[in-house]
MIVOGU-413271 format. One record per atom (N, C-alpha, C): z, x, y. Coordinates in steps of 0.02 Angstrom, whole numbers, padded with zeros to 5 digits, always signed. Example, Ala and Ser with C-alpha at 12.3 -4.5 7.8 and 13.67 -1.06 7.14 Angstrom:
% residues 2
+00390+00660-00284
+00390+00615-00225
+00390+00660-00165
+00354+00642-00112
+00357+00684-00053
+00394+00645+00002
% end
This chain:
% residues 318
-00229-00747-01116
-00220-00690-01162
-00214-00625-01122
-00157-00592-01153
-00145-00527-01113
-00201-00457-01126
-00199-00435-01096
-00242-00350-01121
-00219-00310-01089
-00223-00248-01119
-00184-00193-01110
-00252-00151-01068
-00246-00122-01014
-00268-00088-00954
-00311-00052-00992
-00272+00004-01038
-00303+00064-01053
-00367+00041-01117
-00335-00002-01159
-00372-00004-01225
-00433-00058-01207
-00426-00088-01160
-00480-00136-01129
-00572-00096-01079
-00515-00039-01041
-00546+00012-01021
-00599+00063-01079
-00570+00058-01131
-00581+00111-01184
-00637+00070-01226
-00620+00002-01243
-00667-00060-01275
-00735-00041-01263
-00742-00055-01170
-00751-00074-01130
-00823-00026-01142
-00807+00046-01143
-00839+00107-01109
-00871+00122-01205
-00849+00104-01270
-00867+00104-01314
-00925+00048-01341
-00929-00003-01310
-00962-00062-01339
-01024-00048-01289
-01028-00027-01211
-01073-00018-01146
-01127+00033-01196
-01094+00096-01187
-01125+00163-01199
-01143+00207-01253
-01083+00182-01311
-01076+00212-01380
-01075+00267-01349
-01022+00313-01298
-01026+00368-01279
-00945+00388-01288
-00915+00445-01291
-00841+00458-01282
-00821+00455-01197
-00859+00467-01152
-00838+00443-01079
-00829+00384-01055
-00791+00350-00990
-00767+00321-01005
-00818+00278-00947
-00868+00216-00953
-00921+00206-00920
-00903+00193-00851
-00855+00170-00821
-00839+00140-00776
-00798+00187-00747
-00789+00265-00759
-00728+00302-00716
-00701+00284-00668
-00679+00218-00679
-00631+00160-00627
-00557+00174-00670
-00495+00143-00634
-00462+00118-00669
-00401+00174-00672
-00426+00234-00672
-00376+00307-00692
-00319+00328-00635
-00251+00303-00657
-00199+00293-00599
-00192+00359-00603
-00183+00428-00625
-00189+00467-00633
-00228+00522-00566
-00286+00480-00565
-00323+00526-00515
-00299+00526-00439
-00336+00566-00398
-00293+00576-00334
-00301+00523-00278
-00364+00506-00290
-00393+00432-00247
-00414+00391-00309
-00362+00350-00354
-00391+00299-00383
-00429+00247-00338
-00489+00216-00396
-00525+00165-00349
-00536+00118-00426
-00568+00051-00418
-00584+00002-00461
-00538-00020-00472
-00460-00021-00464
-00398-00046-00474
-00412-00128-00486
-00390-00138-00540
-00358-00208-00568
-00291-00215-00515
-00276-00297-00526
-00205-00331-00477
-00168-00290-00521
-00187-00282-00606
-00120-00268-00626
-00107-00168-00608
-00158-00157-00608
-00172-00086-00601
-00148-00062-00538
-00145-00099-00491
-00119-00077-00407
-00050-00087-00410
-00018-00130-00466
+00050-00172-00460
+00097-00077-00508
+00050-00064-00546
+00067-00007-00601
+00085+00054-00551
+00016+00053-00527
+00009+00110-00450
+00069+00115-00392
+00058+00053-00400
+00127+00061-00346
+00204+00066-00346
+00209+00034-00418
+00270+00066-00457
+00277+00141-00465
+00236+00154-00491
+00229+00237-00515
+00241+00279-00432
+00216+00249-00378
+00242+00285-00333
+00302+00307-00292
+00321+00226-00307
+00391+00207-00285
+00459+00261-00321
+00447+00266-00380
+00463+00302-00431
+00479+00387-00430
+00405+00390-00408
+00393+00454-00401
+00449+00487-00315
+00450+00441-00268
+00459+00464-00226
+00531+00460-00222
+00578+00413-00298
+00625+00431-00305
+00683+00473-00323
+00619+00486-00378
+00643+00531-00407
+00637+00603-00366
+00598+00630-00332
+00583+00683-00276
+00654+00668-00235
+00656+00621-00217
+00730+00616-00185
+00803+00640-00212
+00783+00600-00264
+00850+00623-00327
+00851+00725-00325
+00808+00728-00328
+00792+00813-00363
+00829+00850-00290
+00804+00840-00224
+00801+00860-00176
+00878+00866-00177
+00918+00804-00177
+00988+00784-00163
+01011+00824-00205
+00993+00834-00271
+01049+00869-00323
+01025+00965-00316
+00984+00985-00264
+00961+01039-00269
+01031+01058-00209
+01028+01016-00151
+01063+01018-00104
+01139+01034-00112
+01157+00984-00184
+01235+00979-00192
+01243+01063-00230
+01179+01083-00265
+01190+01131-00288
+01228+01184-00244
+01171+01193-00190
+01174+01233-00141
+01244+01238-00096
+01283+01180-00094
+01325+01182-00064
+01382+01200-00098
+01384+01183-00183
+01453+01205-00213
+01442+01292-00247
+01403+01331-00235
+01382+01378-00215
+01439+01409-00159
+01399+01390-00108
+01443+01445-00040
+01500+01404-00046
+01540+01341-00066
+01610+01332-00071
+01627+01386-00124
+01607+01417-00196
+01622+01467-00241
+01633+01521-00205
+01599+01544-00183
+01581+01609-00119
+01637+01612-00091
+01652+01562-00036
+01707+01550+00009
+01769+01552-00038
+01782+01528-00091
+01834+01558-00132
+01856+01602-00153
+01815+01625-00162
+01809+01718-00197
+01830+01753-00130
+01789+01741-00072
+01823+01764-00030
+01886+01778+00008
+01903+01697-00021
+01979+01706-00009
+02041+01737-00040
+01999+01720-00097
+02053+01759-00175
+02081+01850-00146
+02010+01864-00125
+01999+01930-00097
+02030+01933-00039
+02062+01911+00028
+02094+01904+00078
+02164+01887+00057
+02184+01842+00002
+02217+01829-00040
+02281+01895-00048
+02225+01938-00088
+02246+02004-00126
+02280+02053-00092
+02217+02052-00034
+02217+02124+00026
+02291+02096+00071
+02302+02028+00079
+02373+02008+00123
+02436+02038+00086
+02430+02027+00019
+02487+02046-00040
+02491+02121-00035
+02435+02153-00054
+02434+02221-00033
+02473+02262+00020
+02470+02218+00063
+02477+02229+00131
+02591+02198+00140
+02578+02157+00110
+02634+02134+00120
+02688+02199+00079
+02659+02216+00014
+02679+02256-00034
+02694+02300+00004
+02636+02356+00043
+02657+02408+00069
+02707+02404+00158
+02699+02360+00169
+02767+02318+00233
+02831+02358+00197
+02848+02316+00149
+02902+02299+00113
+02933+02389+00079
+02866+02413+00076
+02869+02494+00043
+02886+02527+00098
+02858+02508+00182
+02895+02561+00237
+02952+02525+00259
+02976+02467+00243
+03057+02459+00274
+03097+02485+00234
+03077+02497+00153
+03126+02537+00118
+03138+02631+00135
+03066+02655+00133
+03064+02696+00157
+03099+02722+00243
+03097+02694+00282
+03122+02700+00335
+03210+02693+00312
+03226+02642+00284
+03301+02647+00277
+03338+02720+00231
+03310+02726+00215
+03302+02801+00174
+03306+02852+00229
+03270+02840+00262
+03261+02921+00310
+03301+02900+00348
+03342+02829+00365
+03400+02837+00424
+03473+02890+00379
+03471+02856+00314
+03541+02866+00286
+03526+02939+00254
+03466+02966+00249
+03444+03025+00197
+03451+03104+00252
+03404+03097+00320
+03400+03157+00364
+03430+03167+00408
+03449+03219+00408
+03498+03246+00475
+03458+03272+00518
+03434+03251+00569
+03377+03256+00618
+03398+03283+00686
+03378+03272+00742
+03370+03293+00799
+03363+03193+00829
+03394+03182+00863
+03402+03103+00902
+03313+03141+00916
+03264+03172+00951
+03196+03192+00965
+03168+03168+00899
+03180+03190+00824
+03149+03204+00798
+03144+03095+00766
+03204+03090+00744
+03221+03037+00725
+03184+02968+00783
+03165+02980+00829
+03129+02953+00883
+03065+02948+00869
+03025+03025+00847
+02968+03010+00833
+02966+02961+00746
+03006+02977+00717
+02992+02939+00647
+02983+02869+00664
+03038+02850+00695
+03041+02780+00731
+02971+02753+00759
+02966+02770+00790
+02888+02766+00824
+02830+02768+00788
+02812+02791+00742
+02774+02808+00680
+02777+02745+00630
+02848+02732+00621
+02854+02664+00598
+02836+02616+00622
+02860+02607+00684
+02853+02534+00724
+02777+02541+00713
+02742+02603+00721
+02633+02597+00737
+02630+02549+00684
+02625+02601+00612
+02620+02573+00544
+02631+02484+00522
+02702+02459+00548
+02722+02402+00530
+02669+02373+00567
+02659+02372+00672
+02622+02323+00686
+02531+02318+00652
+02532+02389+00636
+02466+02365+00599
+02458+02358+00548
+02497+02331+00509
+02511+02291+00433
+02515+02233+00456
+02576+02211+00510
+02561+02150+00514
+02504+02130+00558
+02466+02144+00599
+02396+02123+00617
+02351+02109+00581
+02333+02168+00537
+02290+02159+00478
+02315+02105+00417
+02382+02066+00413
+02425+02014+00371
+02386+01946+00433
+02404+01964+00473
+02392+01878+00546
+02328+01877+00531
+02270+01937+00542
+02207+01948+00548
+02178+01904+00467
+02205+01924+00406
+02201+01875+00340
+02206+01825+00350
+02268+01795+00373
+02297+01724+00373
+02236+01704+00397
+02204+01704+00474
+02176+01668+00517
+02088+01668+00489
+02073+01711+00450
+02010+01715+00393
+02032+01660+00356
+02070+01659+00324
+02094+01626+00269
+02108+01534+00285
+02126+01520+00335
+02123+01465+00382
+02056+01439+00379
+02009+01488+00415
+01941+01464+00423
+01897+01442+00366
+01904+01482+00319
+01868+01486+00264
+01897+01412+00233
+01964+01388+00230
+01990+01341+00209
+01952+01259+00250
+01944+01294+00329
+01927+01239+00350
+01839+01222+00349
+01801+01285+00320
+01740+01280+00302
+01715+01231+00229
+01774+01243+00194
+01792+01210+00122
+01781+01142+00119
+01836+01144+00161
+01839+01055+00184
+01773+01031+00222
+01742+01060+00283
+01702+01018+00287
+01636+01022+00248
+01626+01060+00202
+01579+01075+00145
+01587+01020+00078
+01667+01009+00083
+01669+00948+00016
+01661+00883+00059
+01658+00879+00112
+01665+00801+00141
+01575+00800+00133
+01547+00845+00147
+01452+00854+00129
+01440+00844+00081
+01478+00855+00033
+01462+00854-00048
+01458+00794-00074
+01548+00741-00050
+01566+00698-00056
+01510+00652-00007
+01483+00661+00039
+01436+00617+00066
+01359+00605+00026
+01361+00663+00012
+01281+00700-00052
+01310+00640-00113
+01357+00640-00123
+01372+00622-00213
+01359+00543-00185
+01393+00530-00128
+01407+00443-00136
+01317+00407-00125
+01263+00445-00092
+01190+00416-00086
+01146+00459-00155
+01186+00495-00203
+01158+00522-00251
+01115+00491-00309
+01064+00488-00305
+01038+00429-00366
+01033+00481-00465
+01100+00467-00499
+01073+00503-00552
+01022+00463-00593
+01024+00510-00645
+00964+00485-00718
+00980+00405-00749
+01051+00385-00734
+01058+00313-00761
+01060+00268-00701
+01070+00304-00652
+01056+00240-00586
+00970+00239-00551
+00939+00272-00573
+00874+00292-00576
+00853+00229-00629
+00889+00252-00696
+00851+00202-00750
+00870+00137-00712
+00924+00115-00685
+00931+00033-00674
+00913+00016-00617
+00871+00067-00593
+00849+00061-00525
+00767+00024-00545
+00747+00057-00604
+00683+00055-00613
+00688-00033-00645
+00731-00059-00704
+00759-00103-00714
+00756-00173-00678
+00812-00146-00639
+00814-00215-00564
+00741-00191-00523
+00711-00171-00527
+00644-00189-00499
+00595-00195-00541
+00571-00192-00594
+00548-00251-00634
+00563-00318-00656
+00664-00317-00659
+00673-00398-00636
+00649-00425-00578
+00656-00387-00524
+00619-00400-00458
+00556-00433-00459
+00511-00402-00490
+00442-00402-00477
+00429-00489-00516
+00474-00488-00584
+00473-00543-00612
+00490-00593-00574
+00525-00595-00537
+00570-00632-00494
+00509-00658-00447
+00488-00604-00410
+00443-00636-00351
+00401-00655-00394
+00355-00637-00442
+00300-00685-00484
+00335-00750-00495
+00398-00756-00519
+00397-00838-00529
+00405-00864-00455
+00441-00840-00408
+00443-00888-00347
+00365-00899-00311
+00336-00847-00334
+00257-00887-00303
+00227-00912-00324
+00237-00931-00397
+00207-00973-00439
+00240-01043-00418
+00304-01027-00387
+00332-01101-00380
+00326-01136-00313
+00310-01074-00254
+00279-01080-00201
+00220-01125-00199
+00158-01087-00248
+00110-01123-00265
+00101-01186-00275
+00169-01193-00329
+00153-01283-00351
+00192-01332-00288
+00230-01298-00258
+00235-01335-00185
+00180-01339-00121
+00137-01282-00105
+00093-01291-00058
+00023-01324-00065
-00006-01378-00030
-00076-01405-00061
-00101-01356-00094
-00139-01388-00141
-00195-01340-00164
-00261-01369-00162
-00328-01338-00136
-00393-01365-00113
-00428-01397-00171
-00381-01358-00218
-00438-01374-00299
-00390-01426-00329
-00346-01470-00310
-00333-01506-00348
-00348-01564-00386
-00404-01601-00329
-00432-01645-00384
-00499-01634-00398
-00502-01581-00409
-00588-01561-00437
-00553-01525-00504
-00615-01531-00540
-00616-01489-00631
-00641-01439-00616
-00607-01384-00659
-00647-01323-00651
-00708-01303-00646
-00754-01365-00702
-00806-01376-00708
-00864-01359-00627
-00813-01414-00595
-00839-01441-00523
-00812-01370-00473
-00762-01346-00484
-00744-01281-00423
-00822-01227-00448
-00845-01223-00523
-00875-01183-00522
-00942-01185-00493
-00957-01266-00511
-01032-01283-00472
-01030-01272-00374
-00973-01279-00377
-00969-01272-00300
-00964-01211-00274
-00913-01156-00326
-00930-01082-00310
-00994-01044-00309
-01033-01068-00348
-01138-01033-00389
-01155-01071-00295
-01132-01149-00277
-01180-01153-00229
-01170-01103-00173
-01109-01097-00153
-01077-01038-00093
-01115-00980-00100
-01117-00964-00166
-01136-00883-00177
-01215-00878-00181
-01253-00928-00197
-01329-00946-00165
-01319-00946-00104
-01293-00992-00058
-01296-00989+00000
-01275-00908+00058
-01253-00870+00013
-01222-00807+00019
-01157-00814+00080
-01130-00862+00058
-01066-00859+00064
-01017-00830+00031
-01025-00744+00017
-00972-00741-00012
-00916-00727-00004
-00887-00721+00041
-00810-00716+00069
-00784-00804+00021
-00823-00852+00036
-00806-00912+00038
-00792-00941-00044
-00847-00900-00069
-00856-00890-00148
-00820-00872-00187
-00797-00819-00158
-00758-00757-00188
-00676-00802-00194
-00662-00843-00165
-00599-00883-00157
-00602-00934-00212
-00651-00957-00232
-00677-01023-00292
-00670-00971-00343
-00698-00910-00337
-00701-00867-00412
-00624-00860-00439
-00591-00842-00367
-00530-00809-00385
-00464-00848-00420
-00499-00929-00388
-00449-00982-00436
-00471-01001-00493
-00541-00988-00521
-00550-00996-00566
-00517-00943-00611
-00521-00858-00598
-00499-00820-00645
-00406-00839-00643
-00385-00851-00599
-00318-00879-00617
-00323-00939-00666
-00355-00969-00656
-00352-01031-00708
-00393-01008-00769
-00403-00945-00788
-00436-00920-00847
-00505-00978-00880
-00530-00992-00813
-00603-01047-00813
-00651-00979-00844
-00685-00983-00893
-00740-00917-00914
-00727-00867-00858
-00681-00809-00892
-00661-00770-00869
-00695-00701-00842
-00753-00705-00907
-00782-00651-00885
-00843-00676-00860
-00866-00714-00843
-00905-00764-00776
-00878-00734-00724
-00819-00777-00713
-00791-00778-00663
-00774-00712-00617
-00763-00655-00667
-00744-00591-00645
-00807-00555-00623
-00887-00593-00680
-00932-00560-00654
-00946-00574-00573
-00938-00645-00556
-00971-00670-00499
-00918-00642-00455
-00881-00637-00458
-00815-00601-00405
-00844-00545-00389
-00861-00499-00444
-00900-00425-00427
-00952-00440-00421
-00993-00479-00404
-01048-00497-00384
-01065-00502-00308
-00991-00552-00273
-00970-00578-00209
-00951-00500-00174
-00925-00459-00213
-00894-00403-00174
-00942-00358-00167
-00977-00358-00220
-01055-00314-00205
-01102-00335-00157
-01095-00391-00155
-01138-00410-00086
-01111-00396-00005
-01046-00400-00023
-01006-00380+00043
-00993-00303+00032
-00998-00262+00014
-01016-00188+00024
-00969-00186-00008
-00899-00217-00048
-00831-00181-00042
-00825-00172-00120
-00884-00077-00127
-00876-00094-00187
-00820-00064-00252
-00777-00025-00225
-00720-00028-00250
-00689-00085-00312
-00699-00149-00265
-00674-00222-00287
-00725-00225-00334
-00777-00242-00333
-00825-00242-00384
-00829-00211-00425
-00822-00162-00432
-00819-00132-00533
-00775-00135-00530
-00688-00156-00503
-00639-00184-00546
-00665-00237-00589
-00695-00280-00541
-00697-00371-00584
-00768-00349-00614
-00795-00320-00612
-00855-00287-00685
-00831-00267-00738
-00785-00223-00711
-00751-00176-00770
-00714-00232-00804
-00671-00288-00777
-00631-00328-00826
-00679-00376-00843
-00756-00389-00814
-00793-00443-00846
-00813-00406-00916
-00843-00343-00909
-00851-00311-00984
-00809-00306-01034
-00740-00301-01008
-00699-00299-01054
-00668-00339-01092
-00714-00403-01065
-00696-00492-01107
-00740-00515-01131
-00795-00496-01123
-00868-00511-01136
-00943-00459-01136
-00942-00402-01181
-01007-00378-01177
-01072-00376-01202
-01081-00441-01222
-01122-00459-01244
-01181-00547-01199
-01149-00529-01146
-01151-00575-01101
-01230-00566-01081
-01258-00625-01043
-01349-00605-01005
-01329-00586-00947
-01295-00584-00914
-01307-00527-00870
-01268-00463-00867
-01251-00445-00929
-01239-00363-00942
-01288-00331-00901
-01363-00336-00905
-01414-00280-00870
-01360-00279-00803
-01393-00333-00771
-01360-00348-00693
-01315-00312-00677
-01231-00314-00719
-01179-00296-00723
-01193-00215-00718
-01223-00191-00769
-01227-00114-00778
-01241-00101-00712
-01305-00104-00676
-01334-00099-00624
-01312-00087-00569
-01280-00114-00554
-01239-00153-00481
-01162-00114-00500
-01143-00102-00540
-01073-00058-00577
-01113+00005-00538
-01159+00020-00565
-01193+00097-00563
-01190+00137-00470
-01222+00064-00461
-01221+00066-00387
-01195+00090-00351
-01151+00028-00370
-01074+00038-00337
-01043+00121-00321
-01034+00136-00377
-01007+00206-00383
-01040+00252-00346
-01115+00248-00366
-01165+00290-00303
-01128+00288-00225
-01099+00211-00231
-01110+00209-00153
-01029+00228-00139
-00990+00253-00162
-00928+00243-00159
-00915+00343-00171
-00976+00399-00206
-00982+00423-00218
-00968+00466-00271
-00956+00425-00326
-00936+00435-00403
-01019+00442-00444
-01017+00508-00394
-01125+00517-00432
-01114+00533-00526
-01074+00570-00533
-01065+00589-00616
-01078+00518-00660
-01003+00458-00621
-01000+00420-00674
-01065+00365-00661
-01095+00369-00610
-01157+00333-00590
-01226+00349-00635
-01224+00427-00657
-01278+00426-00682
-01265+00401-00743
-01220+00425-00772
-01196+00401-00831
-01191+00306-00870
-01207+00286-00815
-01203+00192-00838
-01272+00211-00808
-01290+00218-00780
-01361+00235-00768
-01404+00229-00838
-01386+00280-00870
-01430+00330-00922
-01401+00249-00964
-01344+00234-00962
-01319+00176-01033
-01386+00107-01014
-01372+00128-00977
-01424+00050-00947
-01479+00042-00961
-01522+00095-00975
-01584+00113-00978
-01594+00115-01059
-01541+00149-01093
-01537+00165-01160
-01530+00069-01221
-01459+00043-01188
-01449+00002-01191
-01500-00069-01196
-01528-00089-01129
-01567-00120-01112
-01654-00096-01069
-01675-00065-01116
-01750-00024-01116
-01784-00065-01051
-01798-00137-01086
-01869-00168-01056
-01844-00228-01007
-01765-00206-00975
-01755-00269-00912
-01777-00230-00863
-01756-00284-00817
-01778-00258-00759
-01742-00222-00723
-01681-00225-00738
-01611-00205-00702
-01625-00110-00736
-01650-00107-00807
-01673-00031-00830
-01716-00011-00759
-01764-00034-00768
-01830-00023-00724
-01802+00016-00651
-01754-00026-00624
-01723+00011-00561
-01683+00061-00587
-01647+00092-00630
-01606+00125-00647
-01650+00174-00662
-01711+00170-00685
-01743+00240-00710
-01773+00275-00610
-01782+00230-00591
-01816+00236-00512
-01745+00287-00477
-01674+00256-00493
-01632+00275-00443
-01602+00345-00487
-01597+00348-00555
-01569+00406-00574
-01630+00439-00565
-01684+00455-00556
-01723+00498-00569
-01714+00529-00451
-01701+00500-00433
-01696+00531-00353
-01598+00576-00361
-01588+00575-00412
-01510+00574-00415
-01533+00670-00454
-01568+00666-00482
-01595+00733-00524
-01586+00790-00457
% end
């Protein structure tokens, strides 16, 4: 049977505490250092990052293309304007060769005087046409800035991820993910398996002996095929967070607390569970949500023994 992360979390922290907080402040992908992560919760986590760092990509790339068809606009305008000033220029060319033919056929001069006009002309024309060559060769550049600005653009567009190749991006990697879940499931039924001719019954008597013997690295492996094989689940998840609490790693442990409560809270070793949850967090340094299953524990279950330490450890927490 499936369960949904959040509403299991929410069950979970309602049935513990009868409080609106949430007992186990595990679980919240949201926060900046999530901790207590479920398989499915790290699988969510790590999507959401993958995601995230795509989309940052996407944004970056389309900020870039912005930027670049920008100064190609620029570079146009500029040219339009070099454009203008050449025409201008060509216009008034065209205005002193008429003019000059005028003053050959119009004044009766001095060969001196008609010399300097000449001369005056020739200045004028070469610096029309300089300032005409001087355009052209702007106008060249700017053209060849163009070009290699659209071959950037055209390189930007072809690794560009939009909003619908984004969506089928996200898509083919949830077929993905489906994909590798069935090939290791099929992996599985190809490679021995240790538990195959024992009953669950029997993996479990053999897991309780490991975890007496405080084997739990060794334990923790019997638990973990049992919660795949959905053998008493919230057993199974307790003694898992049981195995990980003994090995310090307690992160792991109020995950498989948090999902033992959330299948079973009405279980005998709820005290235990609360306790060792509480702990945990102390030791991991989640003092808020520590006192807080603390205070449930005590409220909850008055006269265990698992209260008894909880009133000892929240009261040094004051």
């Amino acid at each position: 049977m499936k369960y949904n992360i959040l509403l299991s979390l929410l069950l979970a922290s309602a049935t513990l505490l009868n409080a609106e907080p949430s007992a186990f402040g595990a679980g919240d992908l949201d926060s900046k250092n999530p901790y207590g992560l479920t398989e499915t919760e790290k699988s969510i986590l790590k999507n959401k990052k993958l995601l995230k760092e795509i989309k940052n990509s996407s944004y970056d790339q389309s900020n870039e293309v912005d930027t670049l068809r920008e100064r190609v606009d620029g570079f146009q305008t500029i040219i339009e304007g070099l454009n203008r000033k050449s025409q201008d220029q060509k216009v008034q060319f065209k205005s002193f060769q008429e003019a000059y033919r005028l003053d050959q056929q119009s004044l009766q001069r001095s060969d001196m005087a008609m010399s300097a006009k000449e001369l005056e002309y020739k200045e004028k024309v070469s610096a029309i046409e300089a300032g005409i060559k001087a355009n052209e060769e702007n106008i060249n550049q700017l053209l060849l800035l163009i070009t290699e600005f659209s071959t950037m653009i055209d390189g930007i567009n072809s690794n560009y991820v939009t909003k619908e190749e984004h969506n089928n991006l996200v898509n083919e990697l949830n077929a993905f993910k489906l994909l590798v879940v069935s090939q290791l499931k099929e992996i599985d039924k190809v490679n021995e398996n240790p538990f195959e001719d024992k009953t669950n019954a029997q993996v479990a008597k053999e897991a309780k002996d490991l975890y007496k013997a405080k084997k739990y690295t060794k334990a923790s492996e019997y638990y973990a095929y049992l919660i795949e094989k959905k053998y008493k689940p919230a057993r199974s998840n307790y003694m898992m967070g049981e195995s990980y609490y003994y090995k310090e790693s307690y992160k792991n442990s109020i995950a498989h607390y948090k999902e033992s409560a959330s299948l079973y809270s009405k279980a005998d070793y709820m005290p235990t569970l609360m306790l060792h949850a509480a702990i945990s967090m102390q030791k991991i340094g989640d003092i808020k949500n520590a006192k807080v299953f603390y205070s449930a524990l005590i409220k909850k279950f008055p006269k265990s023994k698992s209260a008894g330490v909880a009133k000892k450890r929240v009261a040094k927490l004051k």
